[in-house]
Phi, psi and omega in degrees: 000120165302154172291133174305185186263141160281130210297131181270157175219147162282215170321293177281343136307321189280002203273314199294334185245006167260338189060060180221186177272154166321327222286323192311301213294327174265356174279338158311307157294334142332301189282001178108001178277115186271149191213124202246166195166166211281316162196180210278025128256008167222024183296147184254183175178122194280152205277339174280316184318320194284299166315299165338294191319291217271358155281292202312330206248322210040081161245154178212182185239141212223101183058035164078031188238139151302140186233101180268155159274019140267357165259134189277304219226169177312149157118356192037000000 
């Protein structure tokens, strides 16, 4: 049996299947996690790719900024 294709999602979608708010997700993207599209107010992304991301990054939210373990402070 083949693997399925991985579902692409948008913002709020992917926010709905990390169970975090949209608000994570463009701070995600803020901070450099990329989501591709048509433009740049329609972008996709797969629920593995974000995860993945947010291990890799230790990203987390910090006084209401995204935060990588490559940022000394909020704000990426």
């Amino acid at each position: 049996m083949e693997n399925p294709k991985p579902k692409l999602l948008c913002v709020k979608e992917l926010a709905w299947e990390l169970k975090v708010s949209p608000r994570y997700v463009y701070e995600m993207r803020r901070c450099g996690f990329a989501m591709d599209g048509p433009s740049k107010d329609f972008t996709f992304a797969t629920v593995e790719a974000a995860r993945e991301w947010i291990r890799a990054k230790k990203f987390r939210i910090l006084n209401g900024y995204g935060v990588t373990s490559e940022s000394a402070k909020p704000g990426c």
